[in-house]
MIPA-290084 format. One record per residue (C-alpha): residue number from 1; residue in three letters; x, y, z. Coordinates in Angstrom, 3 decimals, decimal comma. Last residue first. Example, Ala and Ser with C-alpha at 12.3 -4.5 7.8 and 13.67 -1.06 7.14 Angstrom:
<recs>
<2; SER; <13,670; -1,060; 7,140>>
<1; ALA; <12,300; -4,500; 7,800>>
</recs>
This chain:
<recs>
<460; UNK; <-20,550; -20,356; 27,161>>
<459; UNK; <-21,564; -22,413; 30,405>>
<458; UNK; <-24,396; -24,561; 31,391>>
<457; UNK; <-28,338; -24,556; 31,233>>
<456; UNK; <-29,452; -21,382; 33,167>>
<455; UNK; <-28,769; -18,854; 29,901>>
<454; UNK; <-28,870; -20,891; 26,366>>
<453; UNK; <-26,331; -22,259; 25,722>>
<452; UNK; <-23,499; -21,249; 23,109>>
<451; UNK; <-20,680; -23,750; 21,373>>
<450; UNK; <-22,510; -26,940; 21,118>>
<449; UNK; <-21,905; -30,179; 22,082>>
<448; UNK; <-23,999; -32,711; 20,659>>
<447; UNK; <-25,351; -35,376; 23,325>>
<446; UNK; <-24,300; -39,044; 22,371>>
<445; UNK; <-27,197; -41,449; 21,717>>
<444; UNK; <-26,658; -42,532; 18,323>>
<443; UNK; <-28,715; -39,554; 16,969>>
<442; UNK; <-25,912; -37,259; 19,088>>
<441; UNK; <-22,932; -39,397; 16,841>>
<440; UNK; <-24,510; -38,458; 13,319>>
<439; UNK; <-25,323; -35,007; 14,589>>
<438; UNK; <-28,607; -33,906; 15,770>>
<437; UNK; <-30,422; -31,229; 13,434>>
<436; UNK; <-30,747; -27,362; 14,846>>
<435; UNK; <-28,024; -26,398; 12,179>>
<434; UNK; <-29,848; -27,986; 9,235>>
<433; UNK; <-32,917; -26,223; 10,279>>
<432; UNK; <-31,017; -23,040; 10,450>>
<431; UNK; <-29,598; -23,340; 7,008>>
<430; UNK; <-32,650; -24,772; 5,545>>
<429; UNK; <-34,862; -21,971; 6,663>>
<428; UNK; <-32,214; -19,448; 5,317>>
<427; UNK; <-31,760; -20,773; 2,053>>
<426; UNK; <-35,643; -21,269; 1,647>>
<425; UNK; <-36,880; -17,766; 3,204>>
<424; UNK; <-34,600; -16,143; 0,685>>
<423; UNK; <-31,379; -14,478; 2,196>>
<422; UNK; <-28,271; -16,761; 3,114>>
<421; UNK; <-24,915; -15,072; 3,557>>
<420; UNK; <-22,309; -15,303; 0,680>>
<419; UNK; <-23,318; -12,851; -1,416>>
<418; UNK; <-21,589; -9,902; 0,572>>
<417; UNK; <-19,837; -8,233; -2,846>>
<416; UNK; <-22,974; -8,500; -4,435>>
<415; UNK; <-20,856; -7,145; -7,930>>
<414; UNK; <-22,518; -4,627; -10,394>>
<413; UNK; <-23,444; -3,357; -13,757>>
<412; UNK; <-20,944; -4,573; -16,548>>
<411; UNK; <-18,190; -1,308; -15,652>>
<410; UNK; <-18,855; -2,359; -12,366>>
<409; UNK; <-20,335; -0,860; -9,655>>
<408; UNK; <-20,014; -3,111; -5,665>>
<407; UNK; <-22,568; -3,990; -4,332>>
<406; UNK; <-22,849; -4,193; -0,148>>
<405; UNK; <-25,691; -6,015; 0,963>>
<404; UNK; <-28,604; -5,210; 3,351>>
<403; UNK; <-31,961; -7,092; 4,290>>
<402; UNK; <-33,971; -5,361; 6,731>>
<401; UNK; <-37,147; -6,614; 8,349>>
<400; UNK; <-38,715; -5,298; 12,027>>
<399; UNK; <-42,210; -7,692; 12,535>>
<398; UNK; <-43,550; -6,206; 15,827>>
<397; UNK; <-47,369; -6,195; 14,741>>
<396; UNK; <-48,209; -7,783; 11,419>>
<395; UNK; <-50,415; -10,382; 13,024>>
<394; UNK; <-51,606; -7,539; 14,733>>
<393; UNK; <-53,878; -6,206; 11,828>>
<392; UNK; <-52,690; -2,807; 11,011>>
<391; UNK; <-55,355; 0,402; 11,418>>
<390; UNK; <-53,109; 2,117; 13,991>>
<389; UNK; <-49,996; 0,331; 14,781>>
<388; UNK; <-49,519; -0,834; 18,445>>
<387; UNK; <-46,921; -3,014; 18,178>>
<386; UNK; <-44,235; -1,786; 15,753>>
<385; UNK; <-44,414; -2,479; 11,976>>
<384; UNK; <-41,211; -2,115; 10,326>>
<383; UNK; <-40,461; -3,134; 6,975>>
<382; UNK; <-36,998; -2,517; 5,266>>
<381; UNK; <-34,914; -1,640; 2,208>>
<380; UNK; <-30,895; -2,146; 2,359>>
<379; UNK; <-28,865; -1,789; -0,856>>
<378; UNK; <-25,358; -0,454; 0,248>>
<377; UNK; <-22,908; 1,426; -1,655>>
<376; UNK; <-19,375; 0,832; -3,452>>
<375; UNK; <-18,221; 3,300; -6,523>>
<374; UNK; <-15,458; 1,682; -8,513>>
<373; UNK; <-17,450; 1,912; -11,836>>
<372; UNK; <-20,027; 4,967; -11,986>>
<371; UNK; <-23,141; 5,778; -10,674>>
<370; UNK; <-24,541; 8,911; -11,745>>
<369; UNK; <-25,028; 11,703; -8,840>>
<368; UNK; <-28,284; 13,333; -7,805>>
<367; UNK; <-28,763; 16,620; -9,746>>
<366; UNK; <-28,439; 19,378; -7,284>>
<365; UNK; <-24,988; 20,659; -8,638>>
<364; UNK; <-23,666; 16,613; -7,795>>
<363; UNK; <-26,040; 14,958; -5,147>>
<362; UNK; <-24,917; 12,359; -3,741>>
<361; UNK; <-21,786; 13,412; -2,509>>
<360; UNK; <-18,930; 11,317; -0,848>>
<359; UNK; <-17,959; 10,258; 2,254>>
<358; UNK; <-18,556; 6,490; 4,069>>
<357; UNK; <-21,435; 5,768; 5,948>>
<356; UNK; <-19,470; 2,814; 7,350>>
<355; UNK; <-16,139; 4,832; 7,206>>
<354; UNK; <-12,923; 3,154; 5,031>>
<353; UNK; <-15,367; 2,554; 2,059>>
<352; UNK; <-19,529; 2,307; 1,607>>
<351; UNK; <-21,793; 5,085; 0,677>>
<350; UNK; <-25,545; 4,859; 1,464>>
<349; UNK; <-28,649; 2,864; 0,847>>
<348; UNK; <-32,068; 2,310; 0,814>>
<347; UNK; <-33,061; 5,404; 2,655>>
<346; UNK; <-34,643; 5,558; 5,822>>
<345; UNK; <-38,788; 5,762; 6,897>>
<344; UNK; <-40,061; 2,287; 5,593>>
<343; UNK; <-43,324; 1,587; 7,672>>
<342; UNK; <-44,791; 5,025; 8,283>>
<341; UNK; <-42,434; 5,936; 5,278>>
<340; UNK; <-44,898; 4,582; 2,979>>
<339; UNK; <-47,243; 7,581; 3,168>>
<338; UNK; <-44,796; 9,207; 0,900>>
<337; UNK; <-47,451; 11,596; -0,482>>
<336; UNK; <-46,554; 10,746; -4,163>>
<335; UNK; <-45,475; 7,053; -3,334>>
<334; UNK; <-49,703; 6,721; -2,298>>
<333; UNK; <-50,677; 8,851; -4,741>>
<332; UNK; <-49,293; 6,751; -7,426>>
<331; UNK; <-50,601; 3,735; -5,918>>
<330; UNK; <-53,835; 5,151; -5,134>>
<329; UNK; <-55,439; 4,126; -1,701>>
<328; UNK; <-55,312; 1,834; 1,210>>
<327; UNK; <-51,299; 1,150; 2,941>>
<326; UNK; <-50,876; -1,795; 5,285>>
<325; UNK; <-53,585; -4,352; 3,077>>
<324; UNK; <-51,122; -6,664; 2,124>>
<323; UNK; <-51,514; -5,609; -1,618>>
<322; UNK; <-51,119; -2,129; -0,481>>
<321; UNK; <-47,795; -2,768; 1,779>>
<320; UNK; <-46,583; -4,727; -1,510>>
<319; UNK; <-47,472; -1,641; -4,031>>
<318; UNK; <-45,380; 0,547; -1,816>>
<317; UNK; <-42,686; -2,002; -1,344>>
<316; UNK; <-41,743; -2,280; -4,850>>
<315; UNK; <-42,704; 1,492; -5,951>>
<314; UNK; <-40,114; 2,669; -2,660>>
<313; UNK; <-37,694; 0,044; -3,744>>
<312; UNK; <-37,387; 0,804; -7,465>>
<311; UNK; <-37,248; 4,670; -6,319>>
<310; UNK; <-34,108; 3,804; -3,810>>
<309; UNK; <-32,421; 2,153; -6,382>>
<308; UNK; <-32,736; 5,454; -8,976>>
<307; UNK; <-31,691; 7,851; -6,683>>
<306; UNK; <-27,911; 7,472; -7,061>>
<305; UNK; <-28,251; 7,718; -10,536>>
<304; UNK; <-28,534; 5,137; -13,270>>
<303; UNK; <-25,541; 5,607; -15,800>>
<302; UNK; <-23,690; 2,714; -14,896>>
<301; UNK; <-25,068; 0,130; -12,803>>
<300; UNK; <-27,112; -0,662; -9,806>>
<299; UNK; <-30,730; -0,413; -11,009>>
<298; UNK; <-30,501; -4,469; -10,594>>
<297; UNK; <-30,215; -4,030; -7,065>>
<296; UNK; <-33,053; -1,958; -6,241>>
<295; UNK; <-35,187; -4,592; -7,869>>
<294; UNK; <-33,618; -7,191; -6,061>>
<293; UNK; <-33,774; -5,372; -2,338>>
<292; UNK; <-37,770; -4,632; -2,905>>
<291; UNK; <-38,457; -8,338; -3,637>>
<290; UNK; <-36,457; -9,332; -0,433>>
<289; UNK; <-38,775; -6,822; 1,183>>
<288; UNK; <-42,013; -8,421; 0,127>>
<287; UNK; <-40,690; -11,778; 0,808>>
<286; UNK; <-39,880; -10,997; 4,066>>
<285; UNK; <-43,320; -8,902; 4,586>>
<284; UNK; <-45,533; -12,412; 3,502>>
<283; UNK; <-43,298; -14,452; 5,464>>
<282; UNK; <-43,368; -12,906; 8,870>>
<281; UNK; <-46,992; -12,738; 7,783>>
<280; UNK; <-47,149; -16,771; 7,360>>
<279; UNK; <-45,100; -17,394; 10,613>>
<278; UNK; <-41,127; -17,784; 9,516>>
<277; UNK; <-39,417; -21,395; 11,207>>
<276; UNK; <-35,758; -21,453; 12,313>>
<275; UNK; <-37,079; -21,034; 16,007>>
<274; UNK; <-35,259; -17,188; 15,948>>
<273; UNK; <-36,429; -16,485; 12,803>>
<272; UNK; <-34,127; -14,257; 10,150>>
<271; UNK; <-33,443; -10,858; 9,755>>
<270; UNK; <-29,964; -10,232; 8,119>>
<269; UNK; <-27,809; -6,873; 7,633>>
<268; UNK; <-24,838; -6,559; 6,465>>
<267; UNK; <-22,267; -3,721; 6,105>>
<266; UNK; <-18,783; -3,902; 5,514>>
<265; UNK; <-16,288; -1,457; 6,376>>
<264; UNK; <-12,309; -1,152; 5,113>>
<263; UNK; <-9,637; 0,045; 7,622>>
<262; UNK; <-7,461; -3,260; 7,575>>
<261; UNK; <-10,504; -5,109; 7,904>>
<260; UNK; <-13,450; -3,581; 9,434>>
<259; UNK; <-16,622; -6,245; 9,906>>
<258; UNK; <-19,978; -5,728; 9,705>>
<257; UNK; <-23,198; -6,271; 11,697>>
<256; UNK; <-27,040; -5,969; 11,194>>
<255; UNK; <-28,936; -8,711; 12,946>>
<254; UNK; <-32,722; -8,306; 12,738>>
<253; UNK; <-34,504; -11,117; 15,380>>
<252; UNK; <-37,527; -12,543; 13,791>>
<251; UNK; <-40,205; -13,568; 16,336>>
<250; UNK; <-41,747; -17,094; 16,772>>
<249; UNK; <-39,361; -18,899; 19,618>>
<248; UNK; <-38,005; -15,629; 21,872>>
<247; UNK; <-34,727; -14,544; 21,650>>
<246; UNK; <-34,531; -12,606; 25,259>>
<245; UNK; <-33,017; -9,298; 25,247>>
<244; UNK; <-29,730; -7,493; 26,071>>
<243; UNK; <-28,209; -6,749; 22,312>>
<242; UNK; <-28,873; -2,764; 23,857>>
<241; UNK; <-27,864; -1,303; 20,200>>
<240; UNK; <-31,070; -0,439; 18,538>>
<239; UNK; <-29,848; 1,861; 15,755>>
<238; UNK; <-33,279; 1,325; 13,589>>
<237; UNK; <-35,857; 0,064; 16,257>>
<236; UNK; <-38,338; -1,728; 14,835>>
<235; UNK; <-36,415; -5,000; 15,623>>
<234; UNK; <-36,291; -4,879; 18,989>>
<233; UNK; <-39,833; -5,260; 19,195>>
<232; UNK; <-38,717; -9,444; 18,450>>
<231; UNK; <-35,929; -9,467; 18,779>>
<230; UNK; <-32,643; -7,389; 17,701>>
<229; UNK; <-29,083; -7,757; 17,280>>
<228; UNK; <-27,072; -4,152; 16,209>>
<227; UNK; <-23,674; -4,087; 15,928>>
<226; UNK; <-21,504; -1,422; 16,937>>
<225; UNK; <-19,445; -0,204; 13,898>>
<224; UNK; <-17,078; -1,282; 11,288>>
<223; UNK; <-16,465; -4,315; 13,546>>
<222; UNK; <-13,104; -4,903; 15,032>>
<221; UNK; <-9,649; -7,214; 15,097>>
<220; UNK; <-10,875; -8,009; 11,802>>
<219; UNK; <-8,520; -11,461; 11,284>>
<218; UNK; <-10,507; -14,674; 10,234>>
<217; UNK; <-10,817; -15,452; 14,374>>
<216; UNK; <-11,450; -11,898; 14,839>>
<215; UNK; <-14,884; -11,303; 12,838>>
<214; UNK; <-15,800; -14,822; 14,013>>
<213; UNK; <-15,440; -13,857; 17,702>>
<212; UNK; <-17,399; -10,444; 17,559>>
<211; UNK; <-20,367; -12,550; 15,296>>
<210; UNK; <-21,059; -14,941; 18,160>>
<209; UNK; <-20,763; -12,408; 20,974>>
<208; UNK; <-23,285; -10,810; 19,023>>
<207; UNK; <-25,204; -13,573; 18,695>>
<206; UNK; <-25,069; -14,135; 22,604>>
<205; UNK; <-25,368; -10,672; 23,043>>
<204; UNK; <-29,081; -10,852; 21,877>>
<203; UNK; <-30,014; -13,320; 24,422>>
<202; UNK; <-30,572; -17,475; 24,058>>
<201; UNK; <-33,798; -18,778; 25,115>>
<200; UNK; <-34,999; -19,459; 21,882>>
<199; UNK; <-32,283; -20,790; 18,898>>
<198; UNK; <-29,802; -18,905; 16,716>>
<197; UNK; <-26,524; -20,714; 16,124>>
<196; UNK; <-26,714; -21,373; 12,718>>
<195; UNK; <-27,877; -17,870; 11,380>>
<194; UNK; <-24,735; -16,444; 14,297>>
<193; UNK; <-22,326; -18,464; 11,908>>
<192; UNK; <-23,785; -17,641; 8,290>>
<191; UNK; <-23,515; -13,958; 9,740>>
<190; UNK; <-19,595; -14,485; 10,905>>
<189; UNK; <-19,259; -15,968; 7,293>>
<188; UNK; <-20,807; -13,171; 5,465>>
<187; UNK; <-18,641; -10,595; 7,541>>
<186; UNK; <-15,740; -12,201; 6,770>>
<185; UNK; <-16,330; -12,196; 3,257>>
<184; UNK; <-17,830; -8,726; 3,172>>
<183; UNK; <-14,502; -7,827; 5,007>>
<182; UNK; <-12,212; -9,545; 2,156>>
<181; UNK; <-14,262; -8,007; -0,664>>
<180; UNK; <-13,515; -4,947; 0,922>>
<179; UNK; <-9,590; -5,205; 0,960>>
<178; UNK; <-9,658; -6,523; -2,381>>
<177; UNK; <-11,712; -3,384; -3,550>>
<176; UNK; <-9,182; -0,913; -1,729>>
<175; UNK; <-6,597; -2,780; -3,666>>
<174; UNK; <-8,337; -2,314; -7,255>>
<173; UNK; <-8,967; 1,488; -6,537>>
<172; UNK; <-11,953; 2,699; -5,304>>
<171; UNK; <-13,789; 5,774; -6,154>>
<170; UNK; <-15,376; 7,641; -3,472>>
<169; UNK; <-12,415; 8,553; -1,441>>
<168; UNK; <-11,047; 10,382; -4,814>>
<167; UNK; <-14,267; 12,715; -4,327>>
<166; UNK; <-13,626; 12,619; -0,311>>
<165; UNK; <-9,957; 14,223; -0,682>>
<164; UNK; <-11,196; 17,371; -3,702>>
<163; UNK; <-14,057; 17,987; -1,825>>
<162; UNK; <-13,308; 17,353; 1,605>>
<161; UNK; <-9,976; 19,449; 1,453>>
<160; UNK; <-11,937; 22,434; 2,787>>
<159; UNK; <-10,412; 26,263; 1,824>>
<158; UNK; <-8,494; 28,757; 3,934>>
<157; UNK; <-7,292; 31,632; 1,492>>
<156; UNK; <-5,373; 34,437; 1,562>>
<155; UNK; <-2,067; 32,726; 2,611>>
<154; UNK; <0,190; 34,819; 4,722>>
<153; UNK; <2,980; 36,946; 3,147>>
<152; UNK; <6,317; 37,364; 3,763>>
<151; UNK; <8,371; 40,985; 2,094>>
<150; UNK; <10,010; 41,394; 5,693>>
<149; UNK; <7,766; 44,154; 6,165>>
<148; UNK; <4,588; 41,724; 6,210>>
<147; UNK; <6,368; 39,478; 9,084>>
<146; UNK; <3,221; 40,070; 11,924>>
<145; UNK; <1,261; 38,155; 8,804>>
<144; UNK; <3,242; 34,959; 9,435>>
<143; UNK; <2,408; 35,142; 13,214>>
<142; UNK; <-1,540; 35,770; 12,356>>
<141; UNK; <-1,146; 32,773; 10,049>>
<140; UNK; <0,007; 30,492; 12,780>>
<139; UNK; <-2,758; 31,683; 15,140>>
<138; UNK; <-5,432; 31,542; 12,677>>
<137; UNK; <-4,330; 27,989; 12,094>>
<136; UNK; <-3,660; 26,519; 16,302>>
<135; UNK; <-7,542; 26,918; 16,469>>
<134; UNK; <-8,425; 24,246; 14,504>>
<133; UNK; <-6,426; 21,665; 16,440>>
<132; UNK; <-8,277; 20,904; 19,348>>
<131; UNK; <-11,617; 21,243; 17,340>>
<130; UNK; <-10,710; 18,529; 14,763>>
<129; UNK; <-13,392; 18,513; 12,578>>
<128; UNK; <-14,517; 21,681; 12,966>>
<127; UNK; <-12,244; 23,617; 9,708>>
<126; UNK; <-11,306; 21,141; 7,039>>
<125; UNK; <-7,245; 22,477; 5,608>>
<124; UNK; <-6,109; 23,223; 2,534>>
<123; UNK; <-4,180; 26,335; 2,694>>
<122; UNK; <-4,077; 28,938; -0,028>>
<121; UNK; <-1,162; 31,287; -1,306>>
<120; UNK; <1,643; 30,274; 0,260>>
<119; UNK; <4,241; 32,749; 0,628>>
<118; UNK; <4,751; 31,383; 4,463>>
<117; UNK; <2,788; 28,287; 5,326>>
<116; UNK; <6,048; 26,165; 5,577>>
<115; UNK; <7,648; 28,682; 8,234>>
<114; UNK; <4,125; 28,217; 10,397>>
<113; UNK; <4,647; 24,421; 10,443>>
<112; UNK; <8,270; 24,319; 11,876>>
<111; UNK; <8,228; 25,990; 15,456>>
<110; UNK; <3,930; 25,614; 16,128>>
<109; UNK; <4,902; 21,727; 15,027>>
<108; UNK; <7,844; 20,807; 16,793>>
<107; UNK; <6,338; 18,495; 19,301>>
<106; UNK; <4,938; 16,506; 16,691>>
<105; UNK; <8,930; 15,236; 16,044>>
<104; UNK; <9,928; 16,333; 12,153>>
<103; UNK; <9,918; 13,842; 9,129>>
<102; UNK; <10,557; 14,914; 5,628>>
<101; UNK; <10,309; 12,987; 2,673>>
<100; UNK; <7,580; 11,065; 4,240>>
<99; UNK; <7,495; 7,086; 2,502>>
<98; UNK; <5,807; 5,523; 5,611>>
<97; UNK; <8,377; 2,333; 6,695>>
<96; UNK; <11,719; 4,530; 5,935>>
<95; UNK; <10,759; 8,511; 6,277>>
<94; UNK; <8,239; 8,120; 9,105>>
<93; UNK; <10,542; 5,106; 10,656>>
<92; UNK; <13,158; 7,301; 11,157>>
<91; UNK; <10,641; 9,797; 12,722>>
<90; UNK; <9,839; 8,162; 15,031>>
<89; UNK; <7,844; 4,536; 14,326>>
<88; UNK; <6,428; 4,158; 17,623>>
<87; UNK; <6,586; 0,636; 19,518>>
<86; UNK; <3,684; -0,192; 22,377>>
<85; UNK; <2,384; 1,298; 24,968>>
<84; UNK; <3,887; 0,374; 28,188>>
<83; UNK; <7,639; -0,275; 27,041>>
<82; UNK; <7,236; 2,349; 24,381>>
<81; UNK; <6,783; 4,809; 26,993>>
<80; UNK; <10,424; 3,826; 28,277>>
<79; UNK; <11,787; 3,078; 24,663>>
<78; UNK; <10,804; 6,900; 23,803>>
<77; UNK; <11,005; 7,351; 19,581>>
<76; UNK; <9,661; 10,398; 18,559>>
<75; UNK; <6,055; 11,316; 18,189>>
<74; UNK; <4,917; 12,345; 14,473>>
<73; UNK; <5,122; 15,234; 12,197>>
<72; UNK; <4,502; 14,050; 8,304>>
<71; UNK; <6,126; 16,220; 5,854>>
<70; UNK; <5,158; 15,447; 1,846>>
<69; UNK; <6,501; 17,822; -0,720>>
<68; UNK; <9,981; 17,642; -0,279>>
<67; UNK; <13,657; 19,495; 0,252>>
<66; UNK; <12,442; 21,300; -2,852>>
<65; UNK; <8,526; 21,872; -2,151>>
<64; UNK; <6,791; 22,093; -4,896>>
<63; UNK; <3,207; 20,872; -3,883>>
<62; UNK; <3,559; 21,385; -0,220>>
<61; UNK; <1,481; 18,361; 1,680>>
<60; UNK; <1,463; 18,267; 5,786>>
<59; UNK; <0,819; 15,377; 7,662>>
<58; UNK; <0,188; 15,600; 11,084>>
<57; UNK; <0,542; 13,063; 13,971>>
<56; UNK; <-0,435; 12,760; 17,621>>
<55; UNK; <-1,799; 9,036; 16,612>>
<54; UNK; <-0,320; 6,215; 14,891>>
<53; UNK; <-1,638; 4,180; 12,400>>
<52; UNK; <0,388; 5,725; 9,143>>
<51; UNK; <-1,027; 4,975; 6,264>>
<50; UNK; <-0,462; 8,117; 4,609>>
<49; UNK; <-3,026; 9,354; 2,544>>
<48; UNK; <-5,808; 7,159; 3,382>>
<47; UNK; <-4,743; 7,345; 7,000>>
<46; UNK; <-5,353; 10,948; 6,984>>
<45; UNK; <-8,449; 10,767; 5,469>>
<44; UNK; <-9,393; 7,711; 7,946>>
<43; UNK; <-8,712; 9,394; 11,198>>
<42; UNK; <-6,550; 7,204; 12,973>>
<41; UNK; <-7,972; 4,282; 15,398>>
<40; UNK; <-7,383; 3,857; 18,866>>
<39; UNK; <-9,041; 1,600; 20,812>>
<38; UNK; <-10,834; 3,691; 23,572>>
<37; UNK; <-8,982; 5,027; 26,391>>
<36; UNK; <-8,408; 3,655; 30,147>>
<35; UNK; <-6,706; 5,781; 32,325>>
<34; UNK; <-10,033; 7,003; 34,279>>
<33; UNK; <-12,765; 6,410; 31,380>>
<32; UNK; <-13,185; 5,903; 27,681>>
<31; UNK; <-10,701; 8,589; 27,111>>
<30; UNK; <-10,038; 9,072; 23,281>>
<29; UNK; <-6,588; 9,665; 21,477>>
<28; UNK; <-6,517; 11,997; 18,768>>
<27; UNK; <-7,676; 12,018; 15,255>>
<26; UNK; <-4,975; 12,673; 12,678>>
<25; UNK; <-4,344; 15,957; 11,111>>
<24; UNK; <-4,271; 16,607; 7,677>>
<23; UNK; <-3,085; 20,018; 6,344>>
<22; UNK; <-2,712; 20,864; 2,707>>
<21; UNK; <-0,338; 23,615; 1,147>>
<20; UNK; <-1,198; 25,433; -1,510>>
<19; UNK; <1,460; 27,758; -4,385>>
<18; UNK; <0,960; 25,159; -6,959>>
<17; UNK; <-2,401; 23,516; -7,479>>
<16; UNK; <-4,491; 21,238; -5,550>>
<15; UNK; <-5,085; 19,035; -7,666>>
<14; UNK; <-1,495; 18,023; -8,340>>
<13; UNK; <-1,341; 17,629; -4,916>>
<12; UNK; <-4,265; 15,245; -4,422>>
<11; UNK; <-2,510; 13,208; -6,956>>
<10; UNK; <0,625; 13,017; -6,156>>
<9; UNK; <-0,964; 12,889; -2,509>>
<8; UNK; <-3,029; 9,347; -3,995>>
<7; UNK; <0,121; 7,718; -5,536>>
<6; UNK; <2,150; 7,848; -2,288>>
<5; UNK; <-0,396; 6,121; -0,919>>
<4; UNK; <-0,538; 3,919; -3,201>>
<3; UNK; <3,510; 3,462; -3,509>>
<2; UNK; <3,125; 2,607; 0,797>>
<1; UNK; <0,000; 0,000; 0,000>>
</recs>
């Protein structure tokens, strides 16, 4: 990846013009409590560029430069912190293992950085995303403008990198798409494993737990974000997060969980029955959905806008909610008034990359964006119908359905880059079923051991 990155500020650079300078701060460390932080993780534009996983770091980019155009400013070596934290790189290490041409300790910043802004004429640099830092740039250039008489200017100009930084974001190369094919993969597998090990009795966190081990065991040390395993009511909650309820036998539980590997997201979501069995309306909406997801899918392609997916699946699930009797009235009046966002209220889908809901516009000079090759997004309709619905028959009460996958454009149309986890009511009752059978050996009399239990009848 080091000639990539090296590849992508070329090319940033040579956007931005002779005369700028660009300044990309890392994220910082995060308390989680009394000295104990959160896992760290760097701020993904600046990893993108550099792909260096440290934090208190800085890269700085000066198109033109002669000693060199890219300076990264990073902690020095300390073999008595690094004996309770871990190795650093220095700045050795910046220069040998990162590519920098240039390599200065962070604690040299407010000397250093303020000569490399002089006679520049913009800076590129995102105001309020890193509050501790913004407030260290007016200061710099207010130093560089006290030296006026000396014949140095200040730059004129303070202008976002997101545009020119998140618009290459948006495109993947072929690595980036290895690297999320690989986390769909794991993902699928971790969801085919939490599918098989569903049964009543057992909580939420046990699938989670489930999914958390297989994400590791095939090397994502994290998920792209906190998963989200619910039950029953649980279900009709979009960010539900809890994982702390009973499965009970003849809801659906709604898992939506993906894996990070080596900074890429996936993004999955199953719903599935907890006994291995759907009811006839659990069905009914399922299928409905699944229908929905297909035809959103195959307006992924070239030349369709972003909008287009989320229209097929609106029309889809409009006419399905009428059918079923949810929605009364005029089709076209019906999508026209939105009235199916009492059951549907997100949007199908969203960008997909090094963030979850990863960066990107949709909407290009208020025309919503074509799709091109390299993009990645997520197709992900729903149904929710919590208890208590006015006008709905209960049998449709607390039935929560979303069914995600990430697809990948191609220059053909597109690539279901998380495939490989069950979704029509066959695959998935089959799966499960086949999972709940008795072994060979437990049919002969031998108990099958299992890996989870459901709570009051053994261990984990």
């Amino acid at each position: 990846m080091k000639r990539e990155h090296a590849a992508r500020r070329r090319r940033l650079m040579h956007m931005m013009g002779k005369g700028s300078i660009a300044i990309v701060p890392t994220a910082p460390v995060r308390r989680r409590n009394r000295d104990v932080e959160y896992p760290y993780r760097p701020d993904s534009d600046f990893y993108y560029l550099t792909g260096f996983p440290e934090p208190e770091a800085v890269a700085v980019l000066v198109p033109g430069r002669s000693q060199g155009e890219y300076i990264l400013f990073c902690r020095e070596r300390d073999p008595k912190q690094e004996l309770w934290t871990g190795r650093r790189a220095g700045q050795e290490g910046a220069r040998e293992h990162y590519g920098a041409d240039d390599a200065f300790p962070i604690g040299d910043l407010d000397e250093i950085l303020p000569g490399l802004l002089e006679n520049r004429d913009k800076v590129f640099y995102t105001m309020g995303r890193c509050p501790e830092f913004d407030h260290k740039i007016p200061a710099w250039l207010e130093r560089i403008r006290s030296k006026s008489r000396a014949g140095v200017h200040a730059p004129a100009e303070i202008v976002s990198l997101d545009p020119l930084l998140h618009e290459m974001r948006l495109f993947k190369s072929r690595r980036e798409i290895t690297l999320m094919r690989r986390a769909a993969r794991i993902s699928a597998a971790a969801h085919v494993r939490a599918m098989q090990c569903c049964r009543p009795g057992l909580r939420e966190y046990h699938l989670e737990a489930e999914l958390l081990a297989s994400f590791m065991r095939q090397g994502a040390r994290s998920p792209a974000y906190p998963p989200i395993v619910g039950g029953g009511a649980n279900a009709c909650i979009l960010h539900y997060t809890d994982n702390a309820d009973e499965l009970r036998d003849g809801d659906l539980v709604l898992v939506d969980a993906g894996a990070e590997y080596q900074y890429y997201a996936a993004d999955i979501t199953r719903t599935y029955p907890v006994g291995g069995r759907f009811t006839p309306a659990q069905r009914e909406l399922y299928e409905l959905v699944l229908a929905a997801q297909t035809a959103a899918i195959d307006k992924v392609r070239p030349g369709n806008h972003w909008q287009d997916p989320h229209t097929a699946a609106v029309r889809v699930l409009t006419r399905g909610l009428r059918d079923l009797g949810l929605l009364r009235g005029d089709l076209r009046t019906l999508i026209k008034t939105e009235a199916y966002k009492r059951f549907f209220m997100h949007r199908t889908g969203h960008w997909l990359g090094m963030d979850v809901h990863d960066v990107g516009n949709y909407k290009v000079e208020g025309h919503w964006r074509l799709l091109e090759p390299g993009m990645v997004l997520t197709v992900e309709p729903g149904l929710y119908v919590p208890a208590g619905s006015k006008g709905v028959a209960r049998k449709w009460w607390n039935i929560g359905i979303r069914i995600e996958d990430d697809v990948l454009v191609t220059r053909e149309g597109c690539e279901i880059l998380s495939a490989g986890v069950p979704k029509t009511v066959n695959e998935i009752e089959a799966l499960m079923e086949g999972a709940q059978k008795p072994s060979p050996a437990a049919r002969g009399g031998r108990r099958r051991r299992v890996s989870i239990q459901a709570p009051g009848r053994g261990k984990m």
